[in-house]
N, C-alpha and C positions, 0 to 999 in steps of 0.2 A: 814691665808690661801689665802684669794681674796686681799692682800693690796698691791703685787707687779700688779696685774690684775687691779684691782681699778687705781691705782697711772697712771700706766702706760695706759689704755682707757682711763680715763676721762683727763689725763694729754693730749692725742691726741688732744680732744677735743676742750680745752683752748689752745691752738696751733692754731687748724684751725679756732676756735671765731674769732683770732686776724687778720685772712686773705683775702682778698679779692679773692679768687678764691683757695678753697680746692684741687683742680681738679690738679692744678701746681705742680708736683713734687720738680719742682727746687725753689719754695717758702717757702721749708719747714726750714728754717736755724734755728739755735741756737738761733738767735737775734730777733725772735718771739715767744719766750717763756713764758708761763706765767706763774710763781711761785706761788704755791698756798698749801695750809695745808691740809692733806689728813687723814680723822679722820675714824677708822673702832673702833664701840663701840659697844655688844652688852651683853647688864645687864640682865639675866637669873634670874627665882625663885630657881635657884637652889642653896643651901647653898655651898660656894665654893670663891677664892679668883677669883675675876673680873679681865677683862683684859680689856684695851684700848693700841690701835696702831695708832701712830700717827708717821707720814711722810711726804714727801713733792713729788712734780710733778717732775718729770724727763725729763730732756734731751733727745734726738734720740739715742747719742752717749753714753748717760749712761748705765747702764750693771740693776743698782738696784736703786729703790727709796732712799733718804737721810733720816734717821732716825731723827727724830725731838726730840732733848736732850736736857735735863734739862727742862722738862717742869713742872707747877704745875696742879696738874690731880684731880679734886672733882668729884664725885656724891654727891649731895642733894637731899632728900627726901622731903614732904610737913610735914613732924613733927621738920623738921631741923637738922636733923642728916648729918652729913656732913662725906664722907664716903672717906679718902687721898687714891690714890697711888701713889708707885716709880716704877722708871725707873731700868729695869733687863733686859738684852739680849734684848735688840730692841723691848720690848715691856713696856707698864706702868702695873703694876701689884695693887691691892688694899693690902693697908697692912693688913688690916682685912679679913678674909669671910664674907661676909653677903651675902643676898637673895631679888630678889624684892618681895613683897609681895603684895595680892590685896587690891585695895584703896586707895595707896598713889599716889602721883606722882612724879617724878624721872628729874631730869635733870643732864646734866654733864657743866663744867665747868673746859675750858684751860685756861691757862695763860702762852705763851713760855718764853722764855731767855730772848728777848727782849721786855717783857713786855707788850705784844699786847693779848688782850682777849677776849675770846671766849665763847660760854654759845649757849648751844641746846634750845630747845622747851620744856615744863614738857611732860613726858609721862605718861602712865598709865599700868601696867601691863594685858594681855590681857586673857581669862578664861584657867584657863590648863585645858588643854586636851591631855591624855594621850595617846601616841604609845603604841596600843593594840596589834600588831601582824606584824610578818614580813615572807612572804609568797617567796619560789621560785619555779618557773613553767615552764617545759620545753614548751617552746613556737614558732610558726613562726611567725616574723614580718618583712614586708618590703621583702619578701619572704628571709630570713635570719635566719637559726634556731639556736636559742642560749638557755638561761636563765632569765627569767623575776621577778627581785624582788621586792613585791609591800611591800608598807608599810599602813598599816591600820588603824584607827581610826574611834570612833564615841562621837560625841558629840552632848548630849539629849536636852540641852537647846539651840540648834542651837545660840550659839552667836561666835563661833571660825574665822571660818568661812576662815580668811586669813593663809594659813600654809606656811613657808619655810623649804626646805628639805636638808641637809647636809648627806654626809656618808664619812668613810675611810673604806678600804678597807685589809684585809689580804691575801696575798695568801700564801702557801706551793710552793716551787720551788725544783725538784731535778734534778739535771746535769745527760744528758743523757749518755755522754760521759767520767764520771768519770772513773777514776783509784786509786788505794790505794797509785801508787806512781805520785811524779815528778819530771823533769829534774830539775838537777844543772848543769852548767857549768863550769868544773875544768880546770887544766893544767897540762900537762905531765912534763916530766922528760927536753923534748925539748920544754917546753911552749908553744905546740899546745894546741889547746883545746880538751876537750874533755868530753862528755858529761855522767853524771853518773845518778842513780835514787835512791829519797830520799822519806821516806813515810812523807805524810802532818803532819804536827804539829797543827794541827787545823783543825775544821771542816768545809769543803768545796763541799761536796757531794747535803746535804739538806739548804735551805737559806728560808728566809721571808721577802715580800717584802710589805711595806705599800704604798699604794697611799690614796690623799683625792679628794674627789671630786671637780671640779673647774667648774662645770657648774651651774646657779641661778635653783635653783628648785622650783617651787611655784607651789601653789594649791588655786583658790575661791569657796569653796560650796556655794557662793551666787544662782548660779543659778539651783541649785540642791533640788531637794523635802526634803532631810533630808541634812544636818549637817554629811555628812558620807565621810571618806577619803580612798579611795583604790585604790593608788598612786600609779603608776608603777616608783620608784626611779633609777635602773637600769634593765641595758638589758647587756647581753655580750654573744659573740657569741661563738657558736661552735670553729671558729678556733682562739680564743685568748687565747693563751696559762696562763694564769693566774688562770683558775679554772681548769687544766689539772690534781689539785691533791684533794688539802684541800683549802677552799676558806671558807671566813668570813668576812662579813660584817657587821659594826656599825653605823645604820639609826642616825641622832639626826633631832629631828621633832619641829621645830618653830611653835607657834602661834604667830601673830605679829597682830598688828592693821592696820588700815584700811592706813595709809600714810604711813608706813614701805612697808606694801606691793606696794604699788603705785612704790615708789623707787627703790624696786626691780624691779618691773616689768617694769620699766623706763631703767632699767640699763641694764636688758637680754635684750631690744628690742635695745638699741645700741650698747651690744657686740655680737648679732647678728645677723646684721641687712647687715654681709657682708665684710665691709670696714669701719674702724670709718674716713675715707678721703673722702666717697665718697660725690657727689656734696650734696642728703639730708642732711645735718646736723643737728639734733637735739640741737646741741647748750650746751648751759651749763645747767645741772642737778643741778638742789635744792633741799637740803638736808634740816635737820630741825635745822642743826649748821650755827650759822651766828657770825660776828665779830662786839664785843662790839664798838670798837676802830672806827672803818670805816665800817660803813651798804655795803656798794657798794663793799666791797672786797668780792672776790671769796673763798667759803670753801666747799671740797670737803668732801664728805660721809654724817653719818647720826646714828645716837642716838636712838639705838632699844631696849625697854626691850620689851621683850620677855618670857613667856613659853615654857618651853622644856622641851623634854624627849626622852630617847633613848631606839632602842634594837639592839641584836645582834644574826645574821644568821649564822649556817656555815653548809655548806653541803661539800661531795666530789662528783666528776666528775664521778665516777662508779655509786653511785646511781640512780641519773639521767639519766644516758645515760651506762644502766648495759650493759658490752661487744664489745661500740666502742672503736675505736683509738683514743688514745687520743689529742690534740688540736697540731699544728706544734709548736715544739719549738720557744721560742723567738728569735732565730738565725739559718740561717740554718747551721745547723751542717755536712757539708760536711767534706772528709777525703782526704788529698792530701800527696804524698809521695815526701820527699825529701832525695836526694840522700845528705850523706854530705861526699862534697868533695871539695878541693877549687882548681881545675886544673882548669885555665884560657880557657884552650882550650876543655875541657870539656864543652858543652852549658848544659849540664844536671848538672854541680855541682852544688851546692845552701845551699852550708854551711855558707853562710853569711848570707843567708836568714834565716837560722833557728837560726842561735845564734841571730840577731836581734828580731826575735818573741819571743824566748824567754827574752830577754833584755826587750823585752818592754811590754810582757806579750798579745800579740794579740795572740798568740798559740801557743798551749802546744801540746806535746807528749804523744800519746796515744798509739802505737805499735813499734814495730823496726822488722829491719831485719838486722844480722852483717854481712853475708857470701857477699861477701866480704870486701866490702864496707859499712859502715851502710846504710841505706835507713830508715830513719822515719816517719812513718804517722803523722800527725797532723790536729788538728783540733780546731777551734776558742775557745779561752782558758772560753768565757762564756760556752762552749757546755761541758769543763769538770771540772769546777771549780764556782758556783754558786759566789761566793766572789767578784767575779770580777764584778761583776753588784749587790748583795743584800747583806745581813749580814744574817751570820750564826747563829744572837740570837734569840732564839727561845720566840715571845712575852708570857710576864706576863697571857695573857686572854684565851694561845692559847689552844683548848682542845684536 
């Protein structure tokens, strides 16, 4: 989730390291790039197959980070159990499941293509503490009225202490503008076109759309009398159309030790801190991964096990808020009438305009009128056909 975010901040970074003056736009070229290995690893108590992502720094001009292929990927334990993954869709996967468990200690170990290697810190798995509760509250903040959902915890032996917070997100989408049918575009007898209506083959009316979270969420009850967590994870407003129906959300709640947290908290303060260009620069971030081969090279991310645990919310938008209007669609759904005609000297025909919308799917046909001319309404084809922006499978969890 964070390793094109990762790659690409910390990549700015090692860019401006190599510059005398961050500040120069026209400093920024290609041929001040610094290549550098970009590790996102985090080993859970949970029984399950482990993931590591491993990548490289990118370009201005690049689109995506470079996948780092063919590498050899270990976890080792302090009993010596040596734990392989492979390489699957752009990510390393463990061919086993295992779990961290407390009291060992944990480290990872790269070795790329070209034989250059790599080896983290030992860690230590940190006390689980369980995600008790996940609360949503109609709330005002920032004079903004929305939805506030906390996530809750408490741990009795106060040793947790450092938490990181993740969620995705589900919502219920349904097109305001739907119709049962929609335009084809056919040909007559004289190969004009002409426009006929066919009912969907598929469901386009209701859609689900997942986001995850992409902001660092952290929490320290160091300085708090108890060991108690009641974390406001998000907030979302009245007018974002996203909880307008059925919404659900999936907290997952890190314990991490006291240097994982540092890292994060290293890492929210320089993606937002603004501008990763601007003249403060923070400099290069140290992770607890360093290269065997050369101490002095640069390795980017960081070797977290971790405790987790997850819940999940879902409320609709009537309960909360019984008898308002609901949030402004994601588009505005305006209706514009087009005449279809294609007389040149007619300024009102615009039957180009509409075989094109439909051609390229920016808007679809929601009414007509034929006398005598057609004239079609139209309106932006998200406003009647949800497909066009989310997918009509309805998720595995959704209740």
């Amino acid at each position: 989730m964070k390793t094109k975010f990762l790659t690409q901040l910390l990549g700015l970074v090692l860019i401006c390291f190599g510059l005398t003056n961050c500040t120069d736009p026209y400093k920024l070229k290609t041929d001040t790039f610094e290549d550098a290995l970009v590790v996102e690893a985090t080993i859970t108590n949970q029984m399950q197959k482990q993931t590591v992502k491993l990548s490289r720094t990118f370009r201005f001009e690049d689109l995506i980070p470079a996948f780092e292929e063919n590498a050899d990927v270990t976890v080792t334990d302090s009993d010596g159990n040596v734990y392989p993954f492979e390489q699957s869709n752009n990510v390393y996967t463990s061919v086993n499941e295992f779990q961290a468990v407390p009291g060992k200690l944990y480290h990872l170990t790269i070795i790329t293509s070209d034989g250059k290697k790599y080896t983290s810190s030992k860690e230590v798995l940190p006390t689980d503490t369980p995600l008790q509760e996940l609360t949503a509250s109609v709330q005002t903040i920032d004079n903004i009225r929305g939805v506030e959902i906390k996530a809750k915890s408490y741990d009795p032996s106060s040793t947790s202490h450092y938490y990181r917070f993740e969620y995705e997100e589900t919502y219920k989408i349904i097109a305001p503008k739907w119709r049962t049918f929609k335009p084809k575009v056919t040909r007559d007898a004289m190969d004009n076109p002409v426009i006929v209506y066919i009912p969907h083959t598929e469901e386009t009316r209701t859609c689900y759309s997942t986001d995850k979270s992409t902001d660092i969420l952290l929490l320290n009850t160091n300085e708090t009398p108890e060991d108690r967590v009641d974390f406001p994870v998000r907030f979302i407003s009245t007018q974002n159309y996203i909880m307008s129906h059925r919404y659900t959300i999936l907290v997952h709640q890190y314990v991490q030790n006291l240097h994982a947290y540092n890292y994060y908290k290293a890492l929210k303060k320089l993606s937002g801190s603004g501008s990763v260009l601007s003249p403060n620069q923070p400099g290069y971030l140290v992770g607890n991964i360093k290269s065997v081969n050369n101490p002095s090279e640069k390795v980017i991310g960081f070797f977290d096990v971790s405790s987790v645990s997850s819940k999940r919310l879902f409320f609709n938008y009537a309960d909360l808020f019984p008898g308002e209007a609901l949030p402004p669609y994601k588009v505005t759904c305006d209706e514009q009438a087009y005449k279809f005609c294609f007389n040149l000297l007619d300024r009102f025909c615009k039957g180009d305009q509409v075989l094109d919308h439909i051609k390229y799917r920016t808007k679809t046909i929601i009414g007509t009128n034929d006398d005598p001319i057609p004239i079609y309404i139209m309106t932006p084809m998200a406003c009647a056909e949800c497909t066009s922006f989310s997918s009509n499978i309805v998720p595995p969890f959704w209740e």
